[in-house]
Each structure stands twice: as structure tokens, then as C-alpha cells.
N, C-alpha and C positions, 0 to 999 in steps of 0.2 A: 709024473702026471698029477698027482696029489697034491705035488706044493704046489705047481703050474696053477690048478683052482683053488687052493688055498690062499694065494694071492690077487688070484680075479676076485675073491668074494672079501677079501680086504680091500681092496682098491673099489668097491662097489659101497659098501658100509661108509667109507671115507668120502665118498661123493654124495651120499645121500644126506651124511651129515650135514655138509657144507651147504649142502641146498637147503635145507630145514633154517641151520642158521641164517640166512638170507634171508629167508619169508619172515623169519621172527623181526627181524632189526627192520624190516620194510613194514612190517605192522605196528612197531613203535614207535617211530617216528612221526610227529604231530604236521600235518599239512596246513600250512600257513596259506590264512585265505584273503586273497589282493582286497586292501581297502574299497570301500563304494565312494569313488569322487565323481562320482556322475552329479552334472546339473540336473535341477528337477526338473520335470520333461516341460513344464508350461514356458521353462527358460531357455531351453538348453537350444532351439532352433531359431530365436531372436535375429534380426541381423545388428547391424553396430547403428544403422539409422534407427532401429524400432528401440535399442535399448534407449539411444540422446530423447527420442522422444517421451519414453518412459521417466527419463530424467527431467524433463522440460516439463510435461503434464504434474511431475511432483512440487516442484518448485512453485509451479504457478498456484497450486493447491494451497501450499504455506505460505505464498502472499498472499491470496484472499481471505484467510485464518487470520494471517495479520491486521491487512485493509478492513476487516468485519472488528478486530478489536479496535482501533483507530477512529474506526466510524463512530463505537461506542463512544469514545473519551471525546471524540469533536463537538458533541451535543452538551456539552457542560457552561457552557457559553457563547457570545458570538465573537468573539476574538477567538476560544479555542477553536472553532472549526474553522476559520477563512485561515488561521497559522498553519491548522494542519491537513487543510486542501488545498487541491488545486483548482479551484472554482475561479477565484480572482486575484491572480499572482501577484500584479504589477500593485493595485490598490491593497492587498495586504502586504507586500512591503514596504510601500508610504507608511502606513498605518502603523506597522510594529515598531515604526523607529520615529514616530511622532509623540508627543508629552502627551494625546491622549489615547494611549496603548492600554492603559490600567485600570482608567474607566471605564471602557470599551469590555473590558474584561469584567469588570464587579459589576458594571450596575446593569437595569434592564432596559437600554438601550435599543435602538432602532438603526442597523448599520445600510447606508443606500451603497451598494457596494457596483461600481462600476465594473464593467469586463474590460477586459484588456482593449481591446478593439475604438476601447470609448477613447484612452489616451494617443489616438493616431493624430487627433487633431492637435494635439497640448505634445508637441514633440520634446517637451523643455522640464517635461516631468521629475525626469532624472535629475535637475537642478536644484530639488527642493529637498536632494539630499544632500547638499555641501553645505558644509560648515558655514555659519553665517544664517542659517534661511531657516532655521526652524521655527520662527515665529508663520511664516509662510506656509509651512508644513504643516502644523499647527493650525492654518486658518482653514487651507483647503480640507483638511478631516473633518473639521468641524461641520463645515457645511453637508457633510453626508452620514452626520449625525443628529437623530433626533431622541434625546432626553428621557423617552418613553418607549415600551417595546410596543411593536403592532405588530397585526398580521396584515397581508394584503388587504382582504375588503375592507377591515380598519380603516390601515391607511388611504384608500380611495375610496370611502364614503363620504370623507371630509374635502375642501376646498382650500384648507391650505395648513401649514405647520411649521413650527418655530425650531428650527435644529439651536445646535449646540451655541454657535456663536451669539443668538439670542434674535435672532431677526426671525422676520414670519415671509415664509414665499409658498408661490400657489400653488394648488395643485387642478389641474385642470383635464375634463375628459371629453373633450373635442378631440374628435380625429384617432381616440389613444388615451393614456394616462399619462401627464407630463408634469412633472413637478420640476418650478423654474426651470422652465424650457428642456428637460431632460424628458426623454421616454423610459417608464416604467417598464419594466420587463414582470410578468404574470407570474403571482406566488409568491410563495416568502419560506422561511426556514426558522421555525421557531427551534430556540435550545433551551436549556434551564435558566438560561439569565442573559436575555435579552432575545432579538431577530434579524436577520438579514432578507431585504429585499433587495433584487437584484436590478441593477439600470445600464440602462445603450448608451447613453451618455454619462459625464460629468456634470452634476448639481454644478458646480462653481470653478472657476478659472484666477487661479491668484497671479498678481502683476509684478515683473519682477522690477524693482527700481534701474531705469538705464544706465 
């Protein structure tokens, strides 16, 4: 009877041990705690159309960032700003690739700068970029240039004005402001060296030999 409990209270001592050791090894052991890869909540319910637009609102952000510095540099003259607008495409492409690009550029000039709209009549415009014609190209800038910078009422307080090629045509305000038969368009765009007034027509039409 005596070893009988003498063995119940070893097998008792031997089980208590093992438990203790357990509790010990489960208290030492460091509990690793799952990373936070959670989106932050202002993002995390977006759909895929609200993020492209989020994208497209940014974009357009750092074009106008851009276009605002742009605008700055276009004001440094009147050839820099009709180069790097798009005000009047067709006539600053004449213009950039005509012999007079560079005084257009330095000095303070008066650019009459047609719209696009003006060349529907002159379908042959494009001709006065071929090889051969630059005296041509050449003539027509000249006549929608004049020598000296104006602003608007400047320019139509007067009766008439000498462009570049050195002739004098009128300027007349019947009906409108129309210099040599061209409609003035209202306002002008002063830059640091030189202006642009804008026109519905073409000042002058050059002829090409048949």
C-alpha cells in the first residue's frame, strides 16, 4: 500500500513539473506582431476610376506649373511669344523660317499677326515655304511688320503706317479698324521688345510667278 502512494505522489510531482515547464517556455517566447500594411484610410476605399482621376487632376496640375512658366519666358519678346504659343500657328511658322525671324526677335517691332482663319483665302501659303520663294516669304512678313512697337490706340489713332518693306498703307476706321483693307482685331500684347496686334485678315498677298 505504501509503495502503491509512494508512486501516486511521484507520478504527481513529475506531472506538475512538466506543467510549470510549459508555462515557463510559453512565457518566453516573444510574440511576433503582423506588420501594418494597411492603406491609409483616406485611400484605401478609392475605386480604380477615382484613383485615374486623381492621376489626371495631377498631371494637369504640372502642366499649368509649366504653362505659367512658359508664359513667363513668352513676354521677353514678340517673336518669343507667337514661337511659344499657340495664338497664330500658321503665321508664326511663316515667320520663324523667313530672313526676318531675328529682327522680329531684337528689335521693338510691331508684329500684325493674322489668325489662322485669315490664310483660308491664300490656299497657296504653304508655297512660300519651297525652296526658291524665300524672297517671297520674305516680302509677305514684311508687310505685317511695322518698324516700331505700338500698342492698340497707338496704332489706330493714326491714318496710316510704313511696315517693314518701306511703303506707307492706311489705316482706316469706317465700319472697323482696317489697315490696307485687313480688319483689325481689338488689343494688342505688349512684351519687353516689341507687340503683337492681332488681324482677320492678311495685310498683303505676294504673287507667285506663273
Amino acid at each position: 500500500m505504501k509503495r502503491i502512494l509512494f508512486t501516486l505522489l511521484c507520478c504527481s510531482l513529475i506531472l506538475i513539473s512538466s506543467c510549470n515547464s510549459t508555462d515557463s517556455q510559453d512565457q518566453t517566447v516573444p510574440k511576433v506582431e503582423p506588420e501594418n500594411t494597411e492603406i491609409p484610410s483616406g485611400l484605401k476605399n478609392l475605386t480604380e476610376a477615382e484613383k485615374r482621376g486623381m492621376r489626371l487632376l495631377k498631371r494637369r496640375q504640372d502642366e499649368e506649373k509649366q504653362a505659367l512658366q512658359v508664359k513667363e519666358n513668352n513676354m521677353s519678346s514678340a517673336y518669343k511669344y507667337l514661337s511659344t504659343s499657340d495664338d497664330y500657328p500658321i503665321f508664326t511658322k511663316l515667320m520663324s523660317k523667313s530672313g526676318l525671324s531675328k529682327h522680329i526677335h531684337s528689335q521693338n517691332v510691331t508684329v500684325l499677326a493674322p489668325i489662322d482663319k485669315a490664310f483660308d483665302i491664300f490656299p497657296n501659303y504653304k508655297s512660300l515655304l519651297i525652296p526658291g520663294n524665300e524672297e517671297l516669304l520674305n516680302e509677305f512678313i514684311s508687310y505685317h511688320v511695322i518698324d516700331i512697337s505700338l500698342e492698340y490706340k497707338q496704332f489706330t489713332d493714326n491714318t496710316s503706317w510704313t511696315v517693314h518693306t518701306g511703303e506707307s498703307l492706311e489705316l482706316s476706321n469706317r465700319g472697323g479698324i482696317y489697315f490696307n483693307g485687313a480688319h483689325v482685331r481689338s488689343g494688342s500684347i505688349s512684351t519687353a521688345v516689341g507687340s503683337i496686334i492681332g488681324m482677320d485678315d492678311l495685310v498683303f498677298y505676294p504673287k507667285f510667278s506663273e
